[in-house]
DOZA-586106 format. One record per residue: residue number from 1; x, y, z of N, C-alpha, C in turn. Coordinates in pm, 1 decimal, decimal comma. Layout:
BEGIN
<atom k="NUM" n_c1="X" n_c2="Y" n_c3="Z" ca_c1="X" ca_c2="Y" ca_c3="Z" c_c1="X" c_c2="Y" c_c3="Z"/>
...
This chain:
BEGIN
<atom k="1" n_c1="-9189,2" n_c2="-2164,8" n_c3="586,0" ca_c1="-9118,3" ca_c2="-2228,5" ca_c3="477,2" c_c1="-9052,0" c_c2="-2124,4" c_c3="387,2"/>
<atom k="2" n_c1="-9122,3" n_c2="-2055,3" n_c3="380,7" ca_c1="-9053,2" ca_c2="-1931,8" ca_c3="268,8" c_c1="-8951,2" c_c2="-1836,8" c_c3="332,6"/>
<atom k="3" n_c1="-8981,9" n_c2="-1845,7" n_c3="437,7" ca_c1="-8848,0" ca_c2="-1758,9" ca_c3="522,2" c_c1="-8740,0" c_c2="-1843,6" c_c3="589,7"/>
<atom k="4" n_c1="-8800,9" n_c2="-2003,3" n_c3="542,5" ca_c1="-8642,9" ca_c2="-2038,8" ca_c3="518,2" c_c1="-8538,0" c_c2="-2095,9" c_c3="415,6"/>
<atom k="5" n_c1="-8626,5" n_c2="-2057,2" n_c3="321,0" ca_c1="-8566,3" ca_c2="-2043,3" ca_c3="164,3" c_c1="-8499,7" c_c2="-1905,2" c_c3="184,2"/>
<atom k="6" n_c1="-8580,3" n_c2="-1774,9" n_c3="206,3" ca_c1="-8496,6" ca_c2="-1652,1" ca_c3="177,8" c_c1="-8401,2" c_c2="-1647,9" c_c3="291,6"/>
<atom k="7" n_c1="-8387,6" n_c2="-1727,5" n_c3="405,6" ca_c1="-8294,2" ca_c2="-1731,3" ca_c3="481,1" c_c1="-8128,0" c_c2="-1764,0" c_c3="441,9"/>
<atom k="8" n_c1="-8167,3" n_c2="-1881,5" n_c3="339,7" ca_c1="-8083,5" ca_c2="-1971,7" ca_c3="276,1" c_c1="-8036,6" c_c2="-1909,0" c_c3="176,5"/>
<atom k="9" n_c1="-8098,4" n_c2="-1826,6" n_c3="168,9" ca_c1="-8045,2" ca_c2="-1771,8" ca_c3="-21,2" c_c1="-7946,1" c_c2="-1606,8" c_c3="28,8"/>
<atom k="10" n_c1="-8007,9" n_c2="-1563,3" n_c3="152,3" ca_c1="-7934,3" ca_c2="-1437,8" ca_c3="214,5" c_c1="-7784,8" c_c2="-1519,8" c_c3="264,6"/>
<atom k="11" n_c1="-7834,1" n_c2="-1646,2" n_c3="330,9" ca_c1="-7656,9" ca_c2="-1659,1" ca_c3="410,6" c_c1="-7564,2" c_c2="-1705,7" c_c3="263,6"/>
<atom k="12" n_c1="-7620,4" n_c2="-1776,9" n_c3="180,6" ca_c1="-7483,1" ca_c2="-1807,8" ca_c3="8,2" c_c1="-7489,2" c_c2="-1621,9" c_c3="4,5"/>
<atom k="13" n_c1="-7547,9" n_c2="-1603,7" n_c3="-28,5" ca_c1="-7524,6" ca_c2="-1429,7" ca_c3="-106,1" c_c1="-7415,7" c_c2="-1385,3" c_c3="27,7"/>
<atom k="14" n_c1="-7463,0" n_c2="-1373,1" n_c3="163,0" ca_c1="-7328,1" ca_c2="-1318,7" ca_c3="234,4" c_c1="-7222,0" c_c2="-1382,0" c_c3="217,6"/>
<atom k="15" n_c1="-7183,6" n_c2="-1547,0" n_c3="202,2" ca_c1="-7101,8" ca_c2="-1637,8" ca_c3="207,4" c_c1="-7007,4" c_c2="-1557,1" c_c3="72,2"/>
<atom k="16" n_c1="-7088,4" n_c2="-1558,4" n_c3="-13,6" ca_c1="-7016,1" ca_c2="-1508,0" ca_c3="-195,7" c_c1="-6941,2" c_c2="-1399,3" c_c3="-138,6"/>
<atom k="17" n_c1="-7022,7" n_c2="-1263,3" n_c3="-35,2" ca_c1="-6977,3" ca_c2="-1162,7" ca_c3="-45,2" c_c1="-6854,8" c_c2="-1157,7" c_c3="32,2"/>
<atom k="18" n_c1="-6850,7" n_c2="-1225,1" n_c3="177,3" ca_c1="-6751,9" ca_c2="-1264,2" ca_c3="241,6" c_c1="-6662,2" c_c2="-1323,0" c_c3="125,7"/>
<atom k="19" n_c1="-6621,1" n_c2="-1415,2" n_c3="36,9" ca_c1="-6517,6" ca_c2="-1455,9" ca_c3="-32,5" c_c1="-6502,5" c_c2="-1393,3" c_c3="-101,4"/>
<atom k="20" n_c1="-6545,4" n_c2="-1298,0" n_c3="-206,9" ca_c1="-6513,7" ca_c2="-1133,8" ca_c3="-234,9" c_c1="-6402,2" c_c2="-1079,8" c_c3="-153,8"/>
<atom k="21" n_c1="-6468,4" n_c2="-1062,9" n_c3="-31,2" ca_c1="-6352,4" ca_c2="-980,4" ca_c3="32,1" c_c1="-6248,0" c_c2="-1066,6" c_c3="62,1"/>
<atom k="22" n_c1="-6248,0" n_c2="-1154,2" n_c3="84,9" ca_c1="-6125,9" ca_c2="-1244,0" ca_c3="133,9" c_c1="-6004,6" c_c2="-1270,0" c_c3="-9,6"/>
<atom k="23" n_c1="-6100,7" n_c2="-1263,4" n_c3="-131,6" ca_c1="-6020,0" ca_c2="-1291,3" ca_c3="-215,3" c_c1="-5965,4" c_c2="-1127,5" c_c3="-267,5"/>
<atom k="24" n_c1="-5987,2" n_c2="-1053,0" n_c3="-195,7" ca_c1="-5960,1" ca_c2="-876,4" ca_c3="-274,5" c_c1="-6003,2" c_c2="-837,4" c_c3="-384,1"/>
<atom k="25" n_c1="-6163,3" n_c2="-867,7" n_c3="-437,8" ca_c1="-6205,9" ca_c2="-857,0" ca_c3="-532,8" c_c1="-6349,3" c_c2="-817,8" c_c3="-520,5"/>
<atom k="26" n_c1="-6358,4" n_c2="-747,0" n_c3="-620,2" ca_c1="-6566,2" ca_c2="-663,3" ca_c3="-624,1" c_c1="-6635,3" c_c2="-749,3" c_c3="-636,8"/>
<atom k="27" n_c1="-6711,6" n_c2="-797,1" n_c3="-561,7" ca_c1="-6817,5" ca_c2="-876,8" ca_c3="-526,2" c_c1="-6886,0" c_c2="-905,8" c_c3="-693,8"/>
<atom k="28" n_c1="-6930,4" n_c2="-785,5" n_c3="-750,5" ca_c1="-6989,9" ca_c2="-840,3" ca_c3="-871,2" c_c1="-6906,8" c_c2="-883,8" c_c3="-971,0"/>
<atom k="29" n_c1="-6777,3" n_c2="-927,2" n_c3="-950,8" ca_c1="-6701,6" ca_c2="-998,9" ca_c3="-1033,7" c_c1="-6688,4" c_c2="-1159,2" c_c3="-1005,0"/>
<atom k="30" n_c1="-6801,6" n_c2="-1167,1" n_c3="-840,4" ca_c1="-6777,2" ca_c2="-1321,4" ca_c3="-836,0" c_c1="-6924,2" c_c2="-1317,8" c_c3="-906,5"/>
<atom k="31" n_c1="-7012,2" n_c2="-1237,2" n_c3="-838,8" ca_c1="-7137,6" ca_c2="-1271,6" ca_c3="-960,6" c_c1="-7150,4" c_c2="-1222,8" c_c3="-1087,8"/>
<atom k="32" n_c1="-7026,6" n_c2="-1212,7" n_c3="-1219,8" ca_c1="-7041,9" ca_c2="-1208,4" ca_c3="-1308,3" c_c1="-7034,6" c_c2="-1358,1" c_c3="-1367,2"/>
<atom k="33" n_c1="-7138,5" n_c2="-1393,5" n_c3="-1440,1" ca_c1="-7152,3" ca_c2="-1522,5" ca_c3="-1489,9" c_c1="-7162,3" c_c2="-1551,9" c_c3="-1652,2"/>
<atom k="34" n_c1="-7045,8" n_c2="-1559,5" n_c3="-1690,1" ca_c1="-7042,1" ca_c2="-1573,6" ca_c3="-1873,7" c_c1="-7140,9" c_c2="-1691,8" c_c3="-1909,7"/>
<atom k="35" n_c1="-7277,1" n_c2="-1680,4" n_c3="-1959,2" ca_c1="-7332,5" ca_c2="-1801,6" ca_c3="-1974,6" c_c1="-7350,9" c_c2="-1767,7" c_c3="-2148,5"/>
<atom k="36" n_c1="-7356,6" n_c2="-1867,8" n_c3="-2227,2" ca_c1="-7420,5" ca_c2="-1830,4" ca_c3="-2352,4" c_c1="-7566,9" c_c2="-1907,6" c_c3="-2327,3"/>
<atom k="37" n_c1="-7687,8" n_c2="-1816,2" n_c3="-2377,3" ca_c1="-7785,0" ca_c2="-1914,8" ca_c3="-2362,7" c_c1="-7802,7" c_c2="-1954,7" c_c3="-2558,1"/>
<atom k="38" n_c1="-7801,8" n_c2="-1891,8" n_c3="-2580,7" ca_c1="-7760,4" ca_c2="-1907,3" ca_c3="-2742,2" c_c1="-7732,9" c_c2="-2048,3" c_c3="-2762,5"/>
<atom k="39" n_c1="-7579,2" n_c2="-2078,2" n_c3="-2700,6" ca_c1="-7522,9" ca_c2="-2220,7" ca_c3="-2709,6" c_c1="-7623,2" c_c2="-2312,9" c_c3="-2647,0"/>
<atom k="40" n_c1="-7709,9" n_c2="-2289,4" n_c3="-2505,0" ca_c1="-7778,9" ca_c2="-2354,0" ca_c3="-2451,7" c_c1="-7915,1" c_c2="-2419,4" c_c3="-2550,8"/>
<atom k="41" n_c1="-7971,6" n_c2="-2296,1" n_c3="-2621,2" ca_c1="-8111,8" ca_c2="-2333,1" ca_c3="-2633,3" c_c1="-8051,3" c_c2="-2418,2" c_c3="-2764,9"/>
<atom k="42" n_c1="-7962,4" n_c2="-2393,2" n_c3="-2833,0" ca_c1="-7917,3" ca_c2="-2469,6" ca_c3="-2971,7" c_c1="-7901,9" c_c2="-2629,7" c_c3="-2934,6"/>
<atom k="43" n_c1="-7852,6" n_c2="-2635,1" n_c3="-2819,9" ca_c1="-7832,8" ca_c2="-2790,6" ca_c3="-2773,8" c_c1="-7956,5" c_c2="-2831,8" c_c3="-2723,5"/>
<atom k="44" n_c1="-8023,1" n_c2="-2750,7" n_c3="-2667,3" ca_c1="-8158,8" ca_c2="-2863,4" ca_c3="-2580,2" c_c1="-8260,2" c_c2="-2851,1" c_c3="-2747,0"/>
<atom k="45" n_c1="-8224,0" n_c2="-2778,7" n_c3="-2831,3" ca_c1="-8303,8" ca_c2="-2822,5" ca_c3="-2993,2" c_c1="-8285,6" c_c2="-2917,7" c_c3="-3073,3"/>
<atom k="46" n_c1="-8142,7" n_c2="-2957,0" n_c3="-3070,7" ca_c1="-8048,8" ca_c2="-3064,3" ca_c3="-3109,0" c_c1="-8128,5" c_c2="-3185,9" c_c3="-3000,3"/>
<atom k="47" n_c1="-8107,5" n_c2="-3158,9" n_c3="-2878,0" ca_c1="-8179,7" ca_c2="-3280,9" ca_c3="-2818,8" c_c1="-8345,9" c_c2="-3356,3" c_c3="-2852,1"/>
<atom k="48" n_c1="-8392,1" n_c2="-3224,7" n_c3="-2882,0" ca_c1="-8525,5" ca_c2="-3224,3" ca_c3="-2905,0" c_c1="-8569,5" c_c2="-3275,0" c_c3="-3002,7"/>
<atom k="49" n_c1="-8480,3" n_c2="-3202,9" n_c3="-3156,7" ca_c1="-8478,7" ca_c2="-3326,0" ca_c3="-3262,0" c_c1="-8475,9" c_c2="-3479,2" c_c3="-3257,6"/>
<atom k="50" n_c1="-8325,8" n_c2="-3491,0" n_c3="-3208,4" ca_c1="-8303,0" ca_c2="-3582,4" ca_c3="-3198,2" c_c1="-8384,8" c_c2="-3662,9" c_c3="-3105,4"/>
<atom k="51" n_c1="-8486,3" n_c2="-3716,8" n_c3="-2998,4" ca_c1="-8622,3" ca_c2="-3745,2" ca_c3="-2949,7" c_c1="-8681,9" c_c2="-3702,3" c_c3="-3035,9"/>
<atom k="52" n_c1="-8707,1" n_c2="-3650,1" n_c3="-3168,6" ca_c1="-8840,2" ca_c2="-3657,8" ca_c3="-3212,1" c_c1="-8841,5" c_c2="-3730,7" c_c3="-3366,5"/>
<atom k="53" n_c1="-8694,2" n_c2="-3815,0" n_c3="-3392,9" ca_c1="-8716,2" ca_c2="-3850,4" ca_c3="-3498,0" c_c1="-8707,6" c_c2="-4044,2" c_c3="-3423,9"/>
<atom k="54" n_c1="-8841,8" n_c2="-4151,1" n_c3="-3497,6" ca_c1="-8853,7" ca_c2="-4249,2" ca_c3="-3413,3" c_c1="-8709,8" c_c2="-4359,3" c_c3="-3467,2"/>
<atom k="55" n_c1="-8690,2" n_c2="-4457,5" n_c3="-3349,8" ca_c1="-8618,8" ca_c2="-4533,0" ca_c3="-3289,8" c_c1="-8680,1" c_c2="-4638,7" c_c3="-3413,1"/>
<atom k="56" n_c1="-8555,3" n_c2="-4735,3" n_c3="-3484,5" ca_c1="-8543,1" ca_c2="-4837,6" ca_c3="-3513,7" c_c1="-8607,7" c_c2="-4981,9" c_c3="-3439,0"/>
């Protein structure tokens, strides 16, 4: 089972790296990933409030 998770996770990582090259570009520019988690954790707090104040 576990070697066919890391199977799965090696052929996307070649797949990414193959479209890298196809697109003429450094591989770690397809895995650069702008995430804010900042923005993230502020919204799932907002959610959290909001579930914790009770329903009419």
């Amino acid at each position: 089972m576990i070697y066919k998770r890391w199977r799965t996770k090696k052929s996307i990582l070649t797949s990414l790296i193959e479209i890298a090259t196809g697109l003429r570009v450094h591989p770690k520019e397809i895995f650069d990933i702008m995430f804010d988690f900042e923005e993230y954790y502020a919204n799932l707090d907002d959610i959290a409030k909001n579930n914790d104040i009770p329903k009419k």
